[in-house]
N, CA, C and O of each residue as an XYZ file, in Angstrom:
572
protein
N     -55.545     36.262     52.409
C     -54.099     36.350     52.445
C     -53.562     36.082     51.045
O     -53.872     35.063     50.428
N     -52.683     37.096     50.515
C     -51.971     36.662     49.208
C     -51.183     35.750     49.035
O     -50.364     35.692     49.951
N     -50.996     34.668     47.928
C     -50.115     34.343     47.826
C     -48.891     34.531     47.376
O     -48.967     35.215     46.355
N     -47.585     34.209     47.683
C     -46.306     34.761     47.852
C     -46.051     34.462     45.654
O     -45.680     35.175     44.721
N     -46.404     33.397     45.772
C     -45.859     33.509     43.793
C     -47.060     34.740     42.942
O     -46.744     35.216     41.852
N     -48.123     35.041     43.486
C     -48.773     36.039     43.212
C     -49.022     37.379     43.189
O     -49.776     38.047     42.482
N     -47.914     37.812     44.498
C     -48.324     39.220     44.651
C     -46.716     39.583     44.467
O     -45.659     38.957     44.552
N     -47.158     41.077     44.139
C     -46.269     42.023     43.604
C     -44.969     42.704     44.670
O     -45.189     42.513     45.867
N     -44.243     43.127     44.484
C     -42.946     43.792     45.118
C     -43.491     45.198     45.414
O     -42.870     45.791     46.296
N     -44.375     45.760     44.939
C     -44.795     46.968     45.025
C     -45.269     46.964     46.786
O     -44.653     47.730     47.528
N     -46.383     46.066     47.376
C     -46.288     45.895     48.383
C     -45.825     45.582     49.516
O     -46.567     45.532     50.497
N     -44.190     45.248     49.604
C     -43.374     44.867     50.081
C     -43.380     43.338     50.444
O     -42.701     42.765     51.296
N     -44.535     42.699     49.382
C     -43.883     41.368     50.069
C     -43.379     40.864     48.028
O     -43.841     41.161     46.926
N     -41.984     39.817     48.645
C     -41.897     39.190     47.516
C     -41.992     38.480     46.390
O     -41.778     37.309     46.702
N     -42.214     38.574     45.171
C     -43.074     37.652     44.066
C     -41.941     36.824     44.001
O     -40.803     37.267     44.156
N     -42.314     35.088     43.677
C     -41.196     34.296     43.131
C     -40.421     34.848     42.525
O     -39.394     35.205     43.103
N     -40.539     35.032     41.627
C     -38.934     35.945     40.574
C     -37.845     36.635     41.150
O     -36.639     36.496     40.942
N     -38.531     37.503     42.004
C     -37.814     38.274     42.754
C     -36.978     37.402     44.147
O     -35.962     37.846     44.682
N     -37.661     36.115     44.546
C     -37.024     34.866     45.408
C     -36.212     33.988     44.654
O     -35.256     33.460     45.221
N     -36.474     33.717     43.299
C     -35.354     32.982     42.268
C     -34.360     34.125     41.995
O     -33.287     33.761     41.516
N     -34.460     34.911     42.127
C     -32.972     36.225     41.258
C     -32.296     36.345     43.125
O     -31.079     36.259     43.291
N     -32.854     36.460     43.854
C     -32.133     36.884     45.223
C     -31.454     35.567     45.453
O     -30.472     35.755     46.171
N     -31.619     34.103     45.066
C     -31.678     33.511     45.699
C     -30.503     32.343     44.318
O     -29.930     31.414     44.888
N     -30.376     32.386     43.589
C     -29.523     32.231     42.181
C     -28.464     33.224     42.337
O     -27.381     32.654     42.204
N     -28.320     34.513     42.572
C     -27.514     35.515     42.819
C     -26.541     35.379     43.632
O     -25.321     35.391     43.469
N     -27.529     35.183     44.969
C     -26.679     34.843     46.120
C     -25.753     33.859     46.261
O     -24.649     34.013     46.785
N     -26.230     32.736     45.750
C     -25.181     31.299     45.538
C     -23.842     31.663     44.605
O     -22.633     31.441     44.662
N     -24.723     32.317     43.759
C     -23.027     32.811     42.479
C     -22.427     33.682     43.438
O     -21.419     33.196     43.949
N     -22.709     34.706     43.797
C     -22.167     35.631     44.843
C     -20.999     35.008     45.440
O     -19.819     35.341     45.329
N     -21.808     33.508     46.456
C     -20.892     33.246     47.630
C     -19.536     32.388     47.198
O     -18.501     32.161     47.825
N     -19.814     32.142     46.346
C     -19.253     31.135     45.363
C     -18.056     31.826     44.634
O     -17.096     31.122     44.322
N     -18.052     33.203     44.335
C     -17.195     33.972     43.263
C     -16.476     34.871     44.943
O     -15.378     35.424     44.998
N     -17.257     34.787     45.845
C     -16.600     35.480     47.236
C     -15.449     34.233     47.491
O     -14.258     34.429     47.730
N     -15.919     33.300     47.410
C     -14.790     32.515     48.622
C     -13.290     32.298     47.583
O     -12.287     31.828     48.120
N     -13.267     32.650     46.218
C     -12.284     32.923     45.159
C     -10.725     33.831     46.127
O      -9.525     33.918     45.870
N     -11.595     34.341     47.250
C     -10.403     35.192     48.163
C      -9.494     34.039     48.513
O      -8.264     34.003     48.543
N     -10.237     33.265     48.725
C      -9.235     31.781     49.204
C      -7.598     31.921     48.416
O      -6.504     31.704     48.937
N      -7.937     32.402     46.858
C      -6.937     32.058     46.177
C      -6.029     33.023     46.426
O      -5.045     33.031     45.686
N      -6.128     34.168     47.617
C      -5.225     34.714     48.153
C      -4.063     34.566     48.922
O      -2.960     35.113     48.898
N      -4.696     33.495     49.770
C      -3.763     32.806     50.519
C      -2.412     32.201     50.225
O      -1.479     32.064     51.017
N      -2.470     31.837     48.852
C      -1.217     31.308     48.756
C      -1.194     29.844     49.118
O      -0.278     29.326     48.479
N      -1.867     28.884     49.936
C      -2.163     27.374     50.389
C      -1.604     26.660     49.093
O      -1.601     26.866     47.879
N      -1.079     25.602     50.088
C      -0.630     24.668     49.210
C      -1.515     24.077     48.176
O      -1.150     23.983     47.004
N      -2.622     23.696     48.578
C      -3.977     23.022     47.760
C      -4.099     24.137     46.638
O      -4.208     23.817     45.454
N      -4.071     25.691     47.130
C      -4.792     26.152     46.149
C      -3.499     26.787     44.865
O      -3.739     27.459     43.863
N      -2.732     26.499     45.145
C      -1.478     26.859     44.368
C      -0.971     25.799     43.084
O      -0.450     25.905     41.973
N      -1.569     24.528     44.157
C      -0.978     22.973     43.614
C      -2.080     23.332     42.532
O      -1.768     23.533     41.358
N      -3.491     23.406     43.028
C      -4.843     23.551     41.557
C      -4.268     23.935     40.526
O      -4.145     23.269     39.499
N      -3.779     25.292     40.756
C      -3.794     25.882     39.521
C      -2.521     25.865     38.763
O      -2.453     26.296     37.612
N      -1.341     25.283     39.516
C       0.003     24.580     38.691
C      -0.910     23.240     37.972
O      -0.608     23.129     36.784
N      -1.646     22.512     38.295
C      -2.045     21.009     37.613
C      -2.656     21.452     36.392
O      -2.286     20.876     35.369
N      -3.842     22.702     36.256
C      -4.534     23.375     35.261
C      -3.074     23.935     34.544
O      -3.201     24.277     33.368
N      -2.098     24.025     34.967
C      -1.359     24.763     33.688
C      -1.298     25.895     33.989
O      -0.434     26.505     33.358
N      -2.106     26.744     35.032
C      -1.864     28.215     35.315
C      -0.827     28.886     35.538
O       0.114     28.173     35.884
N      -0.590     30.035     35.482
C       0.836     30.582     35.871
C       0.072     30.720     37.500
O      -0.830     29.978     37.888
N       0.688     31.861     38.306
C       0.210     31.473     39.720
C      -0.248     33.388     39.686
O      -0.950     33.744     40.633
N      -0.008     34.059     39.055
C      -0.289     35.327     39.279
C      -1.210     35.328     38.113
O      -1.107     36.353     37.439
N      -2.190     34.358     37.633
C      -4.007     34.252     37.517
C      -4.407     33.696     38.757
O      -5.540     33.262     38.551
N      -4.121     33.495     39.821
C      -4.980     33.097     40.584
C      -4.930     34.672     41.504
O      -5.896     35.129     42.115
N      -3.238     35.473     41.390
C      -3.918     36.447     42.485
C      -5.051     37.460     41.799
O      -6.038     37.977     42.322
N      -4.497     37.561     40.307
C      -5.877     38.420     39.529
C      -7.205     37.456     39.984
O      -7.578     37.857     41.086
N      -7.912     36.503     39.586
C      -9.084     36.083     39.811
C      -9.582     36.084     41.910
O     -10.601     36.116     42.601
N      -8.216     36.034     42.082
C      -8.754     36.257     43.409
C      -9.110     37.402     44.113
O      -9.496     37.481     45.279
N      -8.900     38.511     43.078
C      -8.759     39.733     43.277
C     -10.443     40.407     42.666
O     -11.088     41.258     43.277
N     -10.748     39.935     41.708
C     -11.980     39.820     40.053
C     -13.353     39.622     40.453
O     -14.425     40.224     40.516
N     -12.628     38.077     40.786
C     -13.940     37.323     41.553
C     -15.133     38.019     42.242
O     -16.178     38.396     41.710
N     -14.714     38.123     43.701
C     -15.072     39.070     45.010
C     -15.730     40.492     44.177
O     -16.918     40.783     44.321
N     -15.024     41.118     43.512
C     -15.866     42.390     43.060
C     -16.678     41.983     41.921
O     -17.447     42.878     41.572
N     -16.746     40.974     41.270
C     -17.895     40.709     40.631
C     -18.806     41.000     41.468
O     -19.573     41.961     41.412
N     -18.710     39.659     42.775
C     -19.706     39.358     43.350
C     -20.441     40.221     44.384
O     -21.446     39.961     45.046
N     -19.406     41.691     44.330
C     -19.795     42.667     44.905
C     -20.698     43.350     44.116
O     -21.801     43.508     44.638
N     -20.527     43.853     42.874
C     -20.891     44.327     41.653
C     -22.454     43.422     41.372
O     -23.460     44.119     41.237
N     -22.531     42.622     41.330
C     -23.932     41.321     41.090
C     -24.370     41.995     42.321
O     -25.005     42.949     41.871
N     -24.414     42.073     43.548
C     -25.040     42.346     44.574
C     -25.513     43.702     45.107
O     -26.567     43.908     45.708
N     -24.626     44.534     44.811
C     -25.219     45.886     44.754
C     -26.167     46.614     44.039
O     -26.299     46.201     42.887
N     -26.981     47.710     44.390
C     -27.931     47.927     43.594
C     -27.326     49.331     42.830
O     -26.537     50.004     43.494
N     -27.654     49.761     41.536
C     -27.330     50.236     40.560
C     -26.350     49.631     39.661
O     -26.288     48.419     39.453
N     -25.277     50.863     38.921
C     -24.499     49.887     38.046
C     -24.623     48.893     37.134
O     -23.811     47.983     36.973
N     -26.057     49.127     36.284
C     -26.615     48.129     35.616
C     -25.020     48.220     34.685
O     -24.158     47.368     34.896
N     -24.787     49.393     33.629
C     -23.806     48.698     32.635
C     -22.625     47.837     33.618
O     -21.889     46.990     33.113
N     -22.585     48.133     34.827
C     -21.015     47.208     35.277
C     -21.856     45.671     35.678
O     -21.382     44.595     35.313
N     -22.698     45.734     36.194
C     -23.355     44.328     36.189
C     -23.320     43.561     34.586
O     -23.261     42.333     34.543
N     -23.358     44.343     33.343
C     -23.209     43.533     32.693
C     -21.904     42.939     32.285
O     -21.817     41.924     31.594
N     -20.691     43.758     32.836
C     -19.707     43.248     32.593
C     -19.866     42.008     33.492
O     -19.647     40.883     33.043
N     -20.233     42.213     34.717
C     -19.953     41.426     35.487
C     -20.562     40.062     35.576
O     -20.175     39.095     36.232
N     -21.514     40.172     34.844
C     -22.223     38.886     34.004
C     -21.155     38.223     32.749
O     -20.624     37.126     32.572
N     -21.167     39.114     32.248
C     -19.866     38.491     31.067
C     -18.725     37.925     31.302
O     -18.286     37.101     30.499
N     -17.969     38.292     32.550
C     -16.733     38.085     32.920
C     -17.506     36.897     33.722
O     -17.424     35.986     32.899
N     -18.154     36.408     34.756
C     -18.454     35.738     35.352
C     -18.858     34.319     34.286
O     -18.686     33.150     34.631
N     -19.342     34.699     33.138
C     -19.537     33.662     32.352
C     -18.644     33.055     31.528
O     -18.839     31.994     30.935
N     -17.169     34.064     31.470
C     -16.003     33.716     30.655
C     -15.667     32.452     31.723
O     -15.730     31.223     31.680
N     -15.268     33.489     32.718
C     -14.211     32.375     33.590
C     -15.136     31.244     33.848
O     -14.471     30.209     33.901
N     -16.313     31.038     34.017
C     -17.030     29.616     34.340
C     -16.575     28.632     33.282
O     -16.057     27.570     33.626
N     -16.749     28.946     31.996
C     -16.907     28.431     30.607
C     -15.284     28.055     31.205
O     -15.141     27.102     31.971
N     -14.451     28.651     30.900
C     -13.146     28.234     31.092
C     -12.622     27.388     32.316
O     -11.734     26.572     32.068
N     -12.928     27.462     33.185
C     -13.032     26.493     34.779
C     -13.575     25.474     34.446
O     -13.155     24.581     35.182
N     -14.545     24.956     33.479
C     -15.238     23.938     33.335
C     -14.463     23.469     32.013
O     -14.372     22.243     31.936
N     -13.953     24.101     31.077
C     -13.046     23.086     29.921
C     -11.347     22.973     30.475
O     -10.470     22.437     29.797
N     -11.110     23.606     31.860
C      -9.718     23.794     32.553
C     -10.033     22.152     33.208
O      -9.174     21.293     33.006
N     -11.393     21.765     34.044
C     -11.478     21.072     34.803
C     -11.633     19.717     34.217
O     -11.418     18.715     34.899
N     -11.984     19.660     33.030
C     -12.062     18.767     31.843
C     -10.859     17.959     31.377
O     -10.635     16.754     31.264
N     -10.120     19.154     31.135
C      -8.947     18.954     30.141
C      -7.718     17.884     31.393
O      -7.056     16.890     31.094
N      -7.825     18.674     32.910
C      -7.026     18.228     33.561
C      -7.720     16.948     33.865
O      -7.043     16.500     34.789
N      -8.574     16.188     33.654
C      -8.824     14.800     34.144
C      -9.705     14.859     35.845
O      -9.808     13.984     36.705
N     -10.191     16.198     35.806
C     -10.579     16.199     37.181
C     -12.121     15.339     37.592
O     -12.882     15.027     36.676
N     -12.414     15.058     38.844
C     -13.476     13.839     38.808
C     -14.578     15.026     38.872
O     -14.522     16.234     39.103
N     -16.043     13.713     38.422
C     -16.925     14.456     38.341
C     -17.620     15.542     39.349
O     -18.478     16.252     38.822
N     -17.328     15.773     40.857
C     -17.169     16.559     41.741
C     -16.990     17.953     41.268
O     -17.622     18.925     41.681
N     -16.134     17.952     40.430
C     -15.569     19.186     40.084
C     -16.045     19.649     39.293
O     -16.388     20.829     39.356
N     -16.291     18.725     38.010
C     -16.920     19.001     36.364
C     -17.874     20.002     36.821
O     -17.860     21.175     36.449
N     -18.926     19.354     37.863
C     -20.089     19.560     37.655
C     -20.446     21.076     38.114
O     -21.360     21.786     37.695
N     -19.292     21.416     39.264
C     -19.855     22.714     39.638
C     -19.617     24.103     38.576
O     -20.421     25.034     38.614
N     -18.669     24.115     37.832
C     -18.629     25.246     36.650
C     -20.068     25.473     36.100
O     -20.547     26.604     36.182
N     -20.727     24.533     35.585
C     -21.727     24.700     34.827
C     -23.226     24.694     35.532
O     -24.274     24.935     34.932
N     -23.105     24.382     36.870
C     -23.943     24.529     38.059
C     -24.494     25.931     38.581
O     -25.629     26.344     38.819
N     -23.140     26.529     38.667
C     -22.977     28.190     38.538
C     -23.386     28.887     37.573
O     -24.011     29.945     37.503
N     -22.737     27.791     36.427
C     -23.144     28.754     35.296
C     -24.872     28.703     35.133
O     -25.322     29.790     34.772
N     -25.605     27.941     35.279
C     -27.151     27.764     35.053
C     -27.496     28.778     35.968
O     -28.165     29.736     35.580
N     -27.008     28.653     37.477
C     -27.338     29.890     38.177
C     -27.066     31.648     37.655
O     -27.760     32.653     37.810
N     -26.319     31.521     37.283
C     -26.071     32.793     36.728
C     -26.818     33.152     35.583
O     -26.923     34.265     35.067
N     -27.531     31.637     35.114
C     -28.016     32.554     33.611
C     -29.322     33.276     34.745
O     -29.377     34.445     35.125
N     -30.202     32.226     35.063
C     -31.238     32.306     36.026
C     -31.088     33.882     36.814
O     -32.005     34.698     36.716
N     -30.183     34.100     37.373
C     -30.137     35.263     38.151
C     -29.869     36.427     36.375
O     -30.428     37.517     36.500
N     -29.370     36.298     35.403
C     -29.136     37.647     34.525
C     -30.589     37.282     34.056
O     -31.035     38.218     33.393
N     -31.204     36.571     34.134
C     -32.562     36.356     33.270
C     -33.682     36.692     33.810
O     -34.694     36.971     33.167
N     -33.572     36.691     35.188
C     -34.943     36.735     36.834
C     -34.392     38.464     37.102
O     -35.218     38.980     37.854
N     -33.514     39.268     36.805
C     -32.958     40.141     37.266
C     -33.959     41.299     37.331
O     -34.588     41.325     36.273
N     -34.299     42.155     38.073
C     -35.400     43.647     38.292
C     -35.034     44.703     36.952
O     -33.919     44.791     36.437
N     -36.004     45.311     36.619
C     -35.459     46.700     35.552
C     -34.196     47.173     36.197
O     -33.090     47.327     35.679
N     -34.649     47.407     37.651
C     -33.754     48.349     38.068
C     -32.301     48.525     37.943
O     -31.575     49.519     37.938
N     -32.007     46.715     37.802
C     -31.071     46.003     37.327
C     -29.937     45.714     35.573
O     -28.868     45.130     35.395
N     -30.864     46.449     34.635
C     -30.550     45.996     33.424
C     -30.184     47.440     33.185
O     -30.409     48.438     33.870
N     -29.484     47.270     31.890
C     -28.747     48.429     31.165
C     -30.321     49.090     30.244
O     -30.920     48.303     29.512
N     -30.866     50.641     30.410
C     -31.831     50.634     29.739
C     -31.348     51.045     28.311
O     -30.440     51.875     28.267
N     -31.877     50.535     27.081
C     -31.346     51.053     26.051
C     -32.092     52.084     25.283
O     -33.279     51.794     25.431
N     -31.982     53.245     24.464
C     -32.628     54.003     24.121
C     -32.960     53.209     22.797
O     -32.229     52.599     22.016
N     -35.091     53.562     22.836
C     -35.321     52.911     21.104
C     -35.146     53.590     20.194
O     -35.385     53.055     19.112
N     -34.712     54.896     20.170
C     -34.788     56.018     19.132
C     -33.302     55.367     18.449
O     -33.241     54.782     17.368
N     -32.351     55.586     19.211
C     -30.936     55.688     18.843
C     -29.903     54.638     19.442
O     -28.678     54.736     19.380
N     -30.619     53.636     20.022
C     -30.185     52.307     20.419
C     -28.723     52.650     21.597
O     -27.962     51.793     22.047
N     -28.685     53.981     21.836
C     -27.107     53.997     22.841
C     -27.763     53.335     23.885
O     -28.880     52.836     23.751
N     -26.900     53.304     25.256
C     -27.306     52.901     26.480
C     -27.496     54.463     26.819
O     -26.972     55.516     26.456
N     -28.942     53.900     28.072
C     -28.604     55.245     28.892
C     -28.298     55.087     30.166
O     -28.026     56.065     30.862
């Protein structure tokens, strides 16, 4: 019997890498999904982002952003939009975590920006070919 950190994807069963990227992905995923919250309008989630200093129409854009990142990270093709969607996912973390700073928020909070963010490197770093932007070596464009 093979073992699971040993054998290949070619055979349909999964190699670790391929269980760290599904599984790092998924957490950022659910995490950049429940951002719909900031649709609602709720008192809690309105009060957040008046205390950060936000205007209130960044929360309906990010609540809007978020979700199709995490649609975009999860679907297969679309490598160049996955990389936006890596980039943008790494802006707003970076910024959620010096937003969560600046406002005096307890360590509860600090910690998850940069929690995500480790996950996310993990998932752009564990990610399949199938997944990445291929670049041409002749002439360096994307293809």
């Amino acid at each position: 019997m093979a073992n699971v950190a040993t054998t290949t994807n070619t055979g349909g069963s999964l190699n670790s890498r391929t269980i760290v990227y599904w599984g790092s992905t998924s957490l950022v995923a659910l995490s950049l999904l429940m951002a719909l919250t900031y649709l609602t309008g709720s008192e809690q989630v309105v009060s957040g982002f008046a205390k950060a200093g936000y205007p209130q129409h960044l929360r309906i854009v990010l609540g809007i952003v978020k979700p199709i990142a995490a649609i975009v990270l999860l679907i297969p093709g679309f490598a160049l939009l996955k990389e936006w969607a890596y980039a943008g996912v790494t802006f707003a973390l970076v910024m959620a975590f010096i937003s969560a700073f600046l406002s005096g928020e307890g360590a509860g909070t600090l910690i998850l920006p940069p929690t995500l963010l480790v996950l996310l490197a993990i998932s752009y770093v564990t990610r399949p070919p199938s997944r990445r932007v291929a670049v041409g070596a002749a002439s360096g464009s994307v293809i």
